[in-house]
N, C-alpha and C positions, 0 to 999 in steps of 0.2 A: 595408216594414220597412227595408229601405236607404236610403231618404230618411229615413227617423227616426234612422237612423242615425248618416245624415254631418251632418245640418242639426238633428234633436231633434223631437221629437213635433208642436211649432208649425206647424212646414212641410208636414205632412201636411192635403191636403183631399180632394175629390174632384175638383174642376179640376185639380187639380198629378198626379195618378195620370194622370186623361185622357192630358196632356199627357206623361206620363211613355212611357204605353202608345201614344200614335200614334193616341187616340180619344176621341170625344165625348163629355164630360160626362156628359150625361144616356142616353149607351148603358150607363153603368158601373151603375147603376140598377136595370136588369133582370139586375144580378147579386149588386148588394148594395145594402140598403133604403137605408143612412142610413151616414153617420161613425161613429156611434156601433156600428153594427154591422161595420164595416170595422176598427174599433178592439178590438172582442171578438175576430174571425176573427186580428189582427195577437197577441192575447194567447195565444189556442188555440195557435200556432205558437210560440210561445213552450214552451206547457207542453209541446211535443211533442219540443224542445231539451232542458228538462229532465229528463224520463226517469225517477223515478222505480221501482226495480226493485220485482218482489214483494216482499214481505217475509218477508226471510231468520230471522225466528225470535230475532235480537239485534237488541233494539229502539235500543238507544242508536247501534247501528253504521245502522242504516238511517235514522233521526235525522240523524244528521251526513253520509249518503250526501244525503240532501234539502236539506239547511243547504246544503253544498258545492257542487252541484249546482246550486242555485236563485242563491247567488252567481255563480258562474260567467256562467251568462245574463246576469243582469240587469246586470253587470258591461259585459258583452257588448253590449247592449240599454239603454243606460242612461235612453231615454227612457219604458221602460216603468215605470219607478217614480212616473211623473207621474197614471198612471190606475191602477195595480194596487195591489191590496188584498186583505183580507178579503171575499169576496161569494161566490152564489151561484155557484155553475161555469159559464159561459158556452160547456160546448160538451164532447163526449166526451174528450177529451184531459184538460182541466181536472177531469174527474169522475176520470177514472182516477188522478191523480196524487192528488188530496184521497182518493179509497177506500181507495189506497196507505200513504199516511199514515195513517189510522185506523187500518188492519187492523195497521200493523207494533204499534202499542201496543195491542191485544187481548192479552186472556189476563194481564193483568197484575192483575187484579182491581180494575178502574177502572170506575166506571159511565160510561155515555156522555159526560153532560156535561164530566167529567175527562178524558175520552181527546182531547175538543175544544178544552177550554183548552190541555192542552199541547200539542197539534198547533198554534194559536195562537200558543202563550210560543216556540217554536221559530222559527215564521213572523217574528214581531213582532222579535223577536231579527235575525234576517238580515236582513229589512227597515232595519232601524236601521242597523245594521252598512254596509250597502252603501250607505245614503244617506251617511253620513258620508264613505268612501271616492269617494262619487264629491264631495263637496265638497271633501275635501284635491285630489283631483286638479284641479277645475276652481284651486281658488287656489293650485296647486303652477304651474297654466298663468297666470297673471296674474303668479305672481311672475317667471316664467321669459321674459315677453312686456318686463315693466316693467327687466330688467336686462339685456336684451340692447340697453340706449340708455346700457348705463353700464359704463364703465372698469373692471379688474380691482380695480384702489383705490380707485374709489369704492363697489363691493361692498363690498370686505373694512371700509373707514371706519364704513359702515351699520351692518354686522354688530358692531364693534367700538361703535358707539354706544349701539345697543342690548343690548349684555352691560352695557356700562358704567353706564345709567340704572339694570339692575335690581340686579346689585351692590353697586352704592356707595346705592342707597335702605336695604336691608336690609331691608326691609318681605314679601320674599319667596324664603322661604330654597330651598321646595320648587324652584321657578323658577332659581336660583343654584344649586343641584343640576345640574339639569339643563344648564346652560350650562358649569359645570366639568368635569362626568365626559362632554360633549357629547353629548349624550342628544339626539335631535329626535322628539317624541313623534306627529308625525306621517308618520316616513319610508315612503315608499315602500317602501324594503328590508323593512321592519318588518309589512308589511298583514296578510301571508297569517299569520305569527304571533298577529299578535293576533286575528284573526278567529277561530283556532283554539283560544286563553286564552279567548275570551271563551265560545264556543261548549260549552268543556266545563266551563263554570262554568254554564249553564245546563243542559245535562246532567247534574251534579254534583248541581244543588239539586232538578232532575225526582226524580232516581232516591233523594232522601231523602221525598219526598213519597209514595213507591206503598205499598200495603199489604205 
């Protein structure tokens, strides 16, 4: 998981572990079958991060305790978004935390299949959410890599170029909005905000759907 870390999921094999660990290849074997199960055991640990509490009995609060929670990680971990998904639970931790979730939306008069989609719509939700997050970041780092080879006025020229195209086109008012009242719809500052907009907008439209 530290190698995944600093280098990203790629760099992980089971030669690079050997070598990590001070040991043979093929002794790592008689303790895990394959990659692919080194890569479930690196997820297990994962869900053992996230934590998941009983359920408290308010399902919206235990919802967004998981939403929160499950950001946080993968935030944390960001190369596990490259394998993780919707799937069977790969291991006790995994089951605990998916039980977790179901049971906090019991009693709400949902038959199963409903208790599963929006345990789901909540997942699918976070998922998105933090893929996007870790892409502003990755090109928050390109931009911040491409401008440290350029003068304070050759910055500010850029920036004034491009207000200047989309202004004087008129063709995009929303856009012109945004550049006047300086809005940056992608800042930094701005993440954990809208993570939390968005999050009780899907909690919002959960809680008109229950009987």
């Amino acid at each position: 998981m530290a190698i995944a870390d600093a280098e990203g999921v790629a760099a992980i094999s089971m030669r690079r572990i050997a070598r990590e660990l001070n040991a043979g290849a093929m002794s790592l074997y008689w303790h895990v079958s394959s990659k692919e199960e080194l890569e479930d055991m690196m997820l297990e640990s994962i869900e053992a991060e996230i934590q998941i509490p009983e359920p408290s009995g308010d399902w919206r609060a235990d919802m967004g305790t998981f939403a929160r929670n499950t950001r946080t990680v993968l935030l944390r971990h960001q190369w596990a978004m490259e394998f993780r998904g919707f799937r069977p639970p790969s291991g006790p931790r995994d089951a605990r935390n998916a039980e977790r979730m179901f049971a906090a939306l019991d009693g709400l008069g949902l038959d199963t299949v409903r208790v599963v989609w929006i345990a789901m719509t909540v997942g699918t939700y976070v998922m998105g959410a933090v893929f996007r997050e870790i892409q502003e970041m990755r090109f928050q780092h390109e931009v911040e890599q491409a401008m440290a080879t350029m003068t304070a006025d050759e910055i500010a020229a850029a920036h004034q170029e491009f207000a200047k195209r989309i202004l004087d086109s008129g063709r995009y008012p929303f856009m012109a909005r945004f550049l006047e009242e300086d809005i940056d719809p992608d800042s930094p500052e701005t993440r954990d905000a809208r993570f939390e907009f968005g999050l009780e907008c899907v909690l919002d439209g959960i809680a008109t759907r229950l009987p």
